[in-house]
N, CA, C and O atoms as a GROMACS GRO file, in nm:
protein
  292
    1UNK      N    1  -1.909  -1.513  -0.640
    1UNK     CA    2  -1.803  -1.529  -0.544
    1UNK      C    3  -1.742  -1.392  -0.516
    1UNK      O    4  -1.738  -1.305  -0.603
    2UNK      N    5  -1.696  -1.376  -0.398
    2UNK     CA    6  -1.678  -1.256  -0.364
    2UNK      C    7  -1.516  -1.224  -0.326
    2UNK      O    8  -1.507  -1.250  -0.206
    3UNK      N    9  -1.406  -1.187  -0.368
    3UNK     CA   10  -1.280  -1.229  -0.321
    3UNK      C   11  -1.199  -1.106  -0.288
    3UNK      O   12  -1.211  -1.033  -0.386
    4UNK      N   13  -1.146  -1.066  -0.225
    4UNK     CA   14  -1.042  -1.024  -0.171
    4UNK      C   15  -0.924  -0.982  -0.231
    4UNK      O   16  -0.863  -1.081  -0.271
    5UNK      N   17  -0.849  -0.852  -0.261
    5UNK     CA   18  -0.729  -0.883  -0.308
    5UNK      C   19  -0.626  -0.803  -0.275
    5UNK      O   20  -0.636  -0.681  -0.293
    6UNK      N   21  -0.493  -0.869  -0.215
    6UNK     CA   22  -0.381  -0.778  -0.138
    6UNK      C   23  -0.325  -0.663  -0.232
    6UNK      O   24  -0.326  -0.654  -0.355
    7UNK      N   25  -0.283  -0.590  -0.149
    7UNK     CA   26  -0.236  -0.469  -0.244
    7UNK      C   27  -0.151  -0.360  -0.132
    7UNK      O   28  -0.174  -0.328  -0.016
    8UNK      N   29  -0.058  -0.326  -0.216
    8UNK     CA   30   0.038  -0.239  -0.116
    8UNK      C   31   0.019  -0.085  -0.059
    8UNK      O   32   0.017  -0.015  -0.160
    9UNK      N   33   0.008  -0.018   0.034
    9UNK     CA   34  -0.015   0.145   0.050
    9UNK      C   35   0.090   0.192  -0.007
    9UNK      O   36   0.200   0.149   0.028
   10UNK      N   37   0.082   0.268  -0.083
   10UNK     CA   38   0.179   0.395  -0.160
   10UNK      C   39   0.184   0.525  -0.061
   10UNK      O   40   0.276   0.586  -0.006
   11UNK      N   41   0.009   0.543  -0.064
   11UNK     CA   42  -0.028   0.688  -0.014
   11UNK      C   43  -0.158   0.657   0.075
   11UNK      O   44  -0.262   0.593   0.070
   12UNK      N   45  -0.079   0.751   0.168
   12UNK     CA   46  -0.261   0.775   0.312
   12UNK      C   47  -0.290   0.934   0.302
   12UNK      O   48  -0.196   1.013   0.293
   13UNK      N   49  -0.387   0.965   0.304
   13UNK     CA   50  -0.436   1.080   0.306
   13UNK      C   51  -0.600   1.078   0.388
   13UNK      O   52  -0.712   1.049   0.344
   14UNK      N   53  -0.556   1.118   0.513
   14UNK     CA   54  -0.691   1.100   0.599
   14UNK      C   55  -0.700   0.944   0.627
   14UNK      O   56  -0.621   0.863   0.677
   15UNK      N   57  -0.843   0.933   0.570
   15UNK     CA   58  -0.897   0.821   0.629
   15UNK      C   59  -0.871   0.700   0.458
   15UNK      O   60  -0.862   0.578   0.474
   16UNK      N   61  -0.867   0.739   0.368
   16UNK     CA   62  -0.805   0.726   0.214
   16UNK      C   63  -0.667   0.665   0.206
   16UNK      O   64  -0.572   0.713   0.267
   17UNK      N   65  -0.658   0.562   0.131
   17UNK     CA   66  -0.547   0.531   0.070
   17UNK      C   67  -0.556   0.529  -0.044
   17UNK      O   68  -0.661   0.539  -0.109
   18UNK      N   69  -0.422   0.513  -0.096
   18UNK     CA   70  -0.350   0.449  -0.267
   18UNK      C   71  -0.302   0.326  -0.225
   18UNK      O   72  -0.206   0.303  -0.152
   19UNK      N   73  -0.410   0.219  -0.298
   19UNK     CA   74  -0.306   0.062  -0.256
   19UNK      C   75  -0.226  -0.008  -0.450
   19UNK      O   76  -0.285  -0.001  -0.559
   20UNK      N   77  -0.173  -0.030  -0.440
   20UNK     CA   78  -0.088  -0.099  -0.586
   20UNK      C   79  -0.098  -0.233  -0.569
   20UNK      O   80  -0.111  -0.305  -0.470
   21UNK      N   81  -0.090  -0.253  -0.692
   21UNK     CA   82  -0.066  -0.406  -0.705
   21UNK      C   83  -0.077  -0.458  -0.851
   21UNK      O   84  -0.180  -0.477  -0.916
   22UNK      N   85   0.054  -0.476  -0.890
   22UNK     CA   86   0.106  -0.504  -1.064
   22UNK      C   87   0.083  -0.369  -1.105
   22UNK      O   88   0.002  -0.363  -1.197
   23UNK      N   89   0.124  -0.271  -1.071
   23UNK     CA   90   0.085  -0.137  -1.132
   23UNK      C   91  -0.033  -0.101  -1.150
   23UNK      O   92  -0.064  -0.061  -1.263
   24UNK      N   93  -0.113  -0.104  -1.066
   24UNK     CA   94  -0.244  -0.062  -1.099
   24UNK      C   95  -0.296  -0.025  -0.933
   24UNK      O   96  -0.314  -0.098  -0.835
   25UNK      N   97  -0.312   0.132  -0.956
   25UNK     CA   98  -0.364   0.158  -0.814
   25UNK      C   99  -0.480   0.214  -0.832
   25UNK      O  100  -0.528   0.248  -0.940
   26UNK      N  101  -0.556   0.232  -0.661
   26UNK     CA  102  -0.667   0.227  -0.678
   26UNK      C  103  -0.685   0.323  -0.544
   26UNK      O  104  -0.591   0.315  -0.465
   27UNK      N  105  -0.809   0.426  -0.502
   27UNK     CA  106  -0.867   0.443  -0.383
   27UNK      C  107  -0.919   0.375  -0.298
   27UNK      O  108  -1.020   0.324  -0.347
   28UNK      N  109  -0.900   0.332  -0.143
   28UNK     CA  110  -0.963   0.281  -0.081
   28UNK      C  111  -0.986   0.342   0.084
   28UNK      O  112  -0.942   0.440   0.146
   29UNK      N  113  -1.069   0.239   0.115
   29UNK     CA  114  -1.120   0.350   0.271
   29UNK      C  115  -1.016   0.267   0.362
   29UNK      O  116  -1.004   0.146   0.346
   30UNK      N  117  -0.934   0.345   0.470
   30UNK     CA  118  -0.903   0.267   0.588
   30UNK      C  119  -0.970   0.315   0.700
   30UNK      O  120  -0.898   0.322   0.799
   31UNK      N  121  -1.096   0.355   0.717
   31UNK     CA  122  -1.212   0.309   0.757
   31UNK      C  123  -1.192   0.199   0.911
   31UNK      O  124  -1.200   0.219   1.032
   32UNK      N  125  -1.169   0.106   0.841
   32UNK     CA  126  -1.165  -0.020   0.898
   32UNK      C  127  -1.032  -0.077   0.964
   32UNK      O  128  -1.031  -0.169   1.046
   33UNK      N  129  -0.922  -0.009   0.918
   33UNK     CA  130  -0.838  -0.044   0.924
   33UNK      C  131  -0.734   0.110   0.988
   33UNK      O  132  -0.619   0.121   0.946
   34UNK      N  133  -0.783   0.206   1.076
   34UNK     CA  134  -0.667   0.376   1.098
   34UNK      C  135  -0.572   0.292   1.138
   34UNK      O  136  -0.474   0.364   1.118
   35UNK      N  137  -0.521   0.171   1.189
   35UNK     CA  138  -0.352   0.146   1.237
   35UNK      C  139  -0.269   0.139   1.109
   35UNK      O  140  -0.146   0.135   1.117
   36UNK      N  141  -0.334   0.138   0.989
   36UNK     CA  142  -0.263   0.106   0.833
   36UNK      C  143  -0.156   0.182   0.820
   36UNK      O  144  -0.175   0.300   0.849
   37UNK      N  145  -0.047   0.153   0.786
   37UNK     CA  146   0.118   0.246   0.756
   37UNK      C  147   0.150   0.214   0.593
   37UNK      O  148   0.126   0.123   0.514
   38UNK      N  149   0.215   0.340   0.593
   38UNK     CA  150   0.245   0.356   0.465
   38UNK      C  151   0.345   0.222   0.430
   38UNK      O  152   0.441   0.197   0.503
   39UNK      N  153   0.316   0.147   0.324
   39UNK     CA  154   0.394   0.004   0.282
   39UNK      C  155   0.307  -0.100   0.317
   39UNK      O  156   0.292  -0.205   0.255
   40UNK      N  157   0.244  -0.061   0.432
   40UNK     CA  158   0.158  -0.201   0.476
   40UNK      C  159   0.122  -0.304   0.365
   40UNK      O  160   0.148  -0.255   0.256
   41UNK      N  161   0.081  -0.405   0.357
   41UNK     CA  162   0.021  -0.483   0.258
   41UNK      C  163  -0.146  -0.521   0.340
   41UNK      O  164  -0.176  -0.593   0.435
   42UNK      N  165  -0.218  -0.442   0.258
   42UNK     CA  166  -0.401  -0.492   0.306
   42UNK      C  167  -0.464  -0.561   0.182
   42UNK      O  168  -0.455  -0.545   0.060
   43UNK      N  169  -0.540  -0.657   0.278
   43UNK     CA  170  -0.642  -0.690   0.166
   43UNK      C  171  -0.782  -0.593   0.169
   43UNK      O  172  -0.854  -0.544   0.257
   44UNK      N  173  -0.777  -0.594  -0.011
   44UNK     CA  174  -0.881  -0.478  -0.010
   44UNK      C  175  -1.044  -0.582  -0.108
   44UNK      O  176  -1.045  -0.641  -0.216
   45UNK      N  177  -1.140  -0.564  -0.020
   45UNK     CA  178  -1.308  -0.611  -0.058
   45UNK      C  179  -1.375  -0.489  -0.104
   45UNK      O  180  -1.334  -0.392  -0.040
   46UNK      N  181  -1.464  -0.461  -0.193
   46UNK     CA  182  -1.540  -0.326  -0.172
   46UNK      C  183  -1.500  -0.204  -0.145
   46UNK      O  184  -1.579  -0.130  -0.086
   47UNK      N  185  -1.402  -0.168  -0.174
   47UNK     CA  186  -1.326  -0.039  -0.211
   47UNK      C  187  -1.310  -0.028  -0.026
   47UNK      O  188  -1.353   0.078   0.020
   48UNK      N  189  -1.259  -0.116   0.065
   48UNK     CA  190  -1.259  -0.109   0.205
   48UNK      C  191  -1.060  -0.197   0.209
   48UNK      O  192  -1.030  -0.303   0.155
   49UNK      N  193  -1.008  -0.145   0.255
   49UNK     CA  194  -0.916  -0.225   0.326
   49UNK      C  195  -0.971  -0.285   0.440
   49UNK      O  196  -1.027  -0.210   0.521
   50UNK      N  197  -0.964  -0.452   0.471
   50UNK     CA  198  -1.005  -0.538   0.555
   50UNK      C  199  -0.900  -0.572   0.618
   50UNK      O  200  -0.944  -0.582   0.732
   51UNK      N  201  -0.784  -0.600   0.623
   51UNK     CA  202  -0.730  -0.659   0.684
   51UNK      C  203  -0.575  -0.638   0.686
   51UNK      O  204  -0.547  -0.666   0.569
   52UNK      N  205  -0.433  -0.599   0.761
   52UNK     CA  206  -0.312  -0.595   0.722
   52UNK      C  207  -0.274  -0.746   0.695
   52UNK      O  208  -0.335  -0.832   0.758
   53UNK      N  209  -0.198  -0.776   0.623
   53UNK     CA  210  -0.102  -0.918   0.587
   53UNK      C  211   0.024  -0.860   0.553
   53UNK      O  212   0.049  -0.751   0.503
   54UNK      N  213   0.116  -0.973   0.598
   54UNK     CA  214   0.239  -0.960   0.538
   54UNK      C  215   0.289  -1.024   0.411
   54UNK      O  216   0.244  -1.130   0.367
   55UNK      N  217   0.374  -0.963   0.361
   55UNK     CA  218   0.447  -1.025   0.216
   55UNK      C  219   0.421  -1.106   0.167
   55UNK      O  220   0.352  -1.116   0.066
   56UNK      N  221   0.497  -1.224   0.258
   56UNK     CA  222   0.495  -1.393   0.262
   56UNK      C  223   0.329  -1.395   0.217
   56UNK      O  224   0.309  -1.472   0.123
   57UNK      N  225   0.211  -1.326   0.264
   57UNK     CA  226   0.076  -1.424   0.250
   57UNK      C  227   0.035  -1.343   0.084
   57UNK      O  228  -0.032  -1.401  -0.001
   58UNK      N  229   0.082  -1.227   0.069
   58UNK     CA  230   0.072  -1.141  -0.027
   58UNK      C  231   0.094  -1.266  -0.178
   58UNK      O  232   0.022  -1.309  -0.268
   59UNK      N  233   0.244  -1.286  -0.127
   59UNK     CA  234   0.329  -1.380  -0.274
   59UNK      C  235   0.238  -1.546  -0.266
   59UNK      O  236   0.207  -1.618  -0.360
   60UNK      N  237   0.218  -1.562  -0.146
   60UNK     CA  238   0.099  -1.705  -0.159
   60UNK      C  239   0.014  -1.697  -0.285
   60UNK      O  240   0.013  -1.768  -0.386
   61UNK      N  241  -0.080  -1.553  -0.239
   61UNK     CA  242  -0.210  -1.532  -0.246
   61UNK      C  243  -0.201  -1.520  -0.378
   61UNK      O  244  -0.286  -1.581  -0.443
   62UNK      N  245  -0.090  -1.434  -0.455
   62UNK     CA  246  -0.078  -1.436  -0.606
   62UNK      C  247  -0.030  -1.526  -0.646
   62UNK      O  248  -0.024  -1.534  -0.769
   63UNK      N  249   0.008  -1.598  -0.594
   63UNK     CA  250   0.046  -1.742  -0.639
   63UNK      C  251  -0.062  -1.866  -0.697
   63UNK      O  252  -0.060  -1.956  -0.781
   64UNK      N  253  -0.162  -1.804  -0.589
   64UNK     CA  254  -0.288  -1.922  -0.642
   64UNK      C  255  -0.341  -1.871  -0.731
   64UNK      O  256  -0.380  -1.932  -0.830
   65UNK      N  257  -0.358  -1.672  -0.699
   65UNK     CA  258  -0.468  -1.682  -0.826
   65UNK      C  259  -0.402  -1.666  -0.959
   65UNK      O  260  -0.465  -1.597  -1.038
   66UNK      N  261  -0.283  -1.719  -1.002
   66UNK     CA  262  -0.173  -1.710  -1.116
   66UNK      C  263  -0.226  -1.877  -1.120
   66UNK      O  264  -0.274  -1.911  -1.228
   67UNK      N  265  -0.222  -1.979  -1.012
   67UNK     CA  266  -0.279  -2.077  -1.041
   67UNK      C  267  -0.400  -2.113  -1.084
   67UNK      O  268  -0.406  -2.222  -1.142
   68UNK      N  269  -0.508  -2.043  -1.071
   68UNK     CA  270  -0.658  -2.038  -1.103
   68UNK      C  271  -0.617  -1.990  -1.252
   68UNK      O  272  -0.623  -2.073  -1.343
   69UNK      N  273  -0.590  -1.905  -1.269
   69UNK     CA  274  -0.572  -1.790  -1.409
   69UNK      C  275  -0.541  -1.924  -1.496
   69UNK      O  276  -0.599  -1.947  -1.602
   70UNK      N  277  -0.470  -1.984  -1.455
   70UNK     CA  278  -0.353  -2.065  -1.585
   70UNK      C  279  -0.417  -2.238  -1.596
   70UNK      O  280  -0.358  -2.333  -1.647
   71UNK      N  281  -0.567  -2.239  -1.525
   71UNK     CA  282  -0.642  -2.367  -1.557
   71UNK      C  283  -0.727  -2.287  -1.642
   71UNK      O  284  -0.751  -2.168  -1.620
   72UNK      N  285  -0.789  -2.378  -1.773
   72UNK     CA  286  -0.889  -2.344  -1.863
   72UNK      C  287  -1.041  -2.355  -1.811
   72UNK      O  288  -1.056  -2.456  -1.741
   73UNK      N  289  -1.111  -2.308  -1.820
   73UNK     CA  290  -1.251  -2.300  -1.795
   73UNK      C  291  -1.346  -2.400  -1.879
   73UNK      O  292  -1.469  -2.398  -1.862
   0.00000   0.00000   0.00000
C-alpha cells in the first residue's frame, strides 16, 4: 500500500523544501507543486510534494492514522 503523508513547509530553497510533521523533518521536491508557500500544508508520496491541503484535512488525516495505529494487528 502506498500512502501519502501531510506535513508542514518550514523551509523552500529553490525547487526543495523542509516539510515537518511531529518533529521530524524531511527533504522534498516541489517539483510538482512551485505555487507551495512557506507554512503551506502538502501531502508528501516519494520524497515529491503532491498536493497543498489545509489544516482541517491535515488534523482528519492524523486522526485516522492515530486510528489505524491504535487497532491491533
Amino acid at each position: 500500500m502506498c500512502l501519502a503523508y501531510p506535513a508542514k513547509v518550514v523551509e523552500i530553497e529553490s525547487s526543495l523544501a523542509t516539510v515537518e510533521l511531529e518533529g521530524v523533518r524531511r527533504r522534498v521536491s516541489l517539483m510538482l507543486l512551485p505555487e507551495t508557500k512557506l507554512g503551506d500544508y502538502v501531502l508528501v508520496h516519494a520524497g515529491f510534494a503532491m498536493q497543498i491541503v489545509d489544516r482541517r484535512t491535515v488534523d482528519e488525516m492524523l486522526e485516522t492514522f492515530d486510528e489505524m495505529n491504535a487497532h491491533e494487528r
